[in-house]
C-alpha positions in Angstrom: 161.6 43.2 54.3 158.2 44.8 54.8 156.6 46.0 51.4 153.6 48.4 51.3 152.1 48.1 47.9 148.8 49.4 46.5 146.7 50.8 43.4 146.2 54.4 43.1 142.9 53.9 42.9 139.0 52.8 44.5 138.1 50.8 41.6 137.4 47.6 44.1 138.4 45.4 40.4 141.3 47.3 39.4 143.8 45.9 36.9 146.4 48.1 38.9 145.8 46.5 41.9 146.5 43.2 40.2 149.2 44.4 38.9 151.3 45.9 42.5 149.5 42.9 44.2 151.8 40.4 41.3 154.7 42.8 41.7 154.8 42.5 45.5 154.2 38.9 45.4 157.7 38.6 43.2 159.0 40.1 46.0 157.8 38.4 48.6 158.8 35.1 46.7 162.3 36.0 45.9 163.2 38.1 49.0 161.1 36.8 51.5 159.5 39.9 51.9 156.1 40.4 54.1 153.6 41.8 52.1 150.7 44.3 52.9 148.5 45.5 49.8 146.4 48.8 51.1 142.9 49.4 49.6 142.3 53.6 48.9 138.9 52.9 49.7 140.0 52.4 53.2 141.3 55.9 52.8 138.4 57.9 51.6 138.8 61.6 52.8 137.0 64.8 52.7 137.9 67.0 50.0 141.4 68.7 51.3 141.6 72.2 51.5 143.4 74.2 53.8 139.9 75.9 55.0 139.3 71.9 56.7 143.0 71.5 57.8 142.6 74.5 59.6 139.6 73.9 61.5 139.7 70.2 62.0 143.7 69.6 62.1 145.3 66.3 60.1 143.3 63.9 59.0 143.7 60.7 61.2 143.4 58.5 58.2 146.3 60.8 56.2 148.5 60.2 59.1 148.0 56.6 58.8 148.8 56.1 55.7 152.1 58.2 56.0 152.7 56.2 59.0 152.3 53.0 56.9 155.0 54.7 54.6 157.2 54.8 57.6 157.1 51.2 58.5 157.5 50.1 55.3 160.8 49.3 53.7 159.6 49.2 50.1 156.8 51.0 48.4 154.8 49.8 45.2 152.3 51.8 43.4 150.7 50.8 40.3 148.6 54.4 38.7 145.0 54.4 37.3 144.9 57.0 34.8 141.6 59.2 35.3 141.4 61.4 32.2 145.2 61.1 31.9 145.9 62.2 35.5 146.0 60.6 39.1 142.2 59.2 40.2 141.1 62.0 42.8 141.1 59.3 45.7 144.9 59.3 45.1 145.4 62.8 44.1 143.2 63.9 47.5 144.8 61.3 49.8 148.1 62.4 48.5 147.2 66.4 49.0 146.2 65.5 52.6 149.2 63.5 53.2 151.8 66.0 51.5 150.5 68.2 54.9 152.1 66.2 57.1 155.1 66.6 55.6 156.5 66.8 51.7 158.4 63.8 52.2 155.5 61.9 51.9 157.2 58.8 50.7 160.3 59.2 53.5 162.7 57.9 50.9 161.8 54.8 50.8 162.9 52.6 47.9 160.0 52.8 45.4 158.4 50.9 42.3 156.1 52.8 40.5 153.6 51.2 37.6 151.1 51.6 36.0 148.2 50.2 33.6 145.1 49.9 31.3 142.8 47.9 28.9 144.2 50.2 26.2 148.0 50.6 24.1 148.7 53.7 26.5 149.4 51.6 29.5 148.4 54.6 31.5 152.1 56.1 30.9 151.0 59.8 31.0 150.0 59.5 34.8 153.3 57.4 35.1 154.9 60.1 33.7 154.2 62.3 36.3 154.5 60.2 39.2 158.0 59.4 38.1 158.7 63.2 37.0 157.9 64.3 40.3 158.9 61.7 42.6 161.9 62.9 44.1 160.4 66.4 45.5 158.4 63.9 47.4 161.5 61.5 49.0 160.8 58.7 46.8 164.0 56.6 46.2 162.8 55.8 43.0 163.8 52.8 42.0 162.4 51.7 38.6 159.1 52.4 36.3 156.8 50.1 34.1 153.8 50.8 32.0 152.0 47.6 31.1 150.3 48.1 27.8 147.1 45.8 27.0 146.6 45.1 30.3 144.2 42.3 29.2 147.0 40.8 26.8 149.8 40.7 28.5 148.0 39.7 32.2 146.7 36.3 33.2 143.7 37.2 35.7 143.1 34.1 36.9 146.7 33.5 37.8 147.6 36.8 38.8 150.3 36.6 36.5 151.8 39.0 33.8 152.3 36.8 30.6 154.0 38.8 28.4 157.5 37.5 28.6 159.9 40.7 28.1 157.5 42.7 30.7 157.9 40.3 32.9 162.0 40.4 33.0 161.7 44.1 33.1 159.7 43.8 35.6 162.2 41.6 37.5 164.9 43.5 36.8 163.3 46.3 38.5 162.1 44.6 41.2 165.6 43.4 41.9 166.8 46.7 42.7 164.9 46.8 45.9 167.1 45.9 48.8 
């Protein structure tokens, strides 16, 4: 099982990418599964608009990352929330991406999470990732917003320690074939 997992975001510390880089290791422990956690920042992009597609063509770096979509047989995503949205480096990577083809996640069996330092857990950008995921082919396959992040998250074991999110967690994660 190859699972692509990364944080909607270019915060090089992020508490999301913690977060999907835990969640994939759970898999990769209890399914054997090959891991590959992307960094966004290796996907930094000119503004999209239609004016660019149409005088440079696709983006090489958009068609990479919907290539590593392709090859992957599970997909995790753990959301910043930017000003209760997507972070633009998701939200333009996406919009580049969505070009290609509106399938952007091929359905692919997905995870999608999300959190913050505060109560919110980030679960207004989760919101809409799960509200819209399957007009982009994700096979969605279970949500979590972690709360707290720094209260229920172990950083120097990359652990969650909050025991019922953990076992959701789990649960969802054992979904995933």
């Amino acid at each position: 099982m190859k699972v692509l997992a990364f944080a909607a975001t270019n915060h090089k510390a992020s508490i999301n990418k913690q977060l999907v880089t835990y969640a994939a290791n759970v898999l990769a422990e209890n399914k054997g599964a090959d891991v590959e956690v992307l960094d966004l920042n290796d996907y930094e992009l000119p503004i999209y608009s239609i004016e660019r597609q149409t005088e440079n063509g696709m983006h090489p770096l958009a068609q990479q990352f919907f290539d590593k979509i392709g090859a992957a047989d599970v997909v995790l995503i753990s959301f910043a929330e930017h000003n209760g949205s997507y972070s633009a480096v998701y939200k333009n990577l996406f919009d580049w991406t969505s070009r290609i083809d509106m399938k952007v996640y091929q359905n692919k069996p997905t995870v999608l999470l999300s959190t913050s330092p505060g109560p919110g857990g980030a679960n207004s950008v989760l919101s809409a990732a799960v509200g819209s995921a399957e007009f982009f082919a994700m096979d969605l396959k279970g949500s979590l917003s972690v709360p707290s992040f720094n209260d229920n998250f172990d950083t120097d074991k990359g652990v969650l320690t909050n025991a019922e999110l953990t076992a959701t967690l789990k649960d969802i994660l054992s979904k995933v074939e």
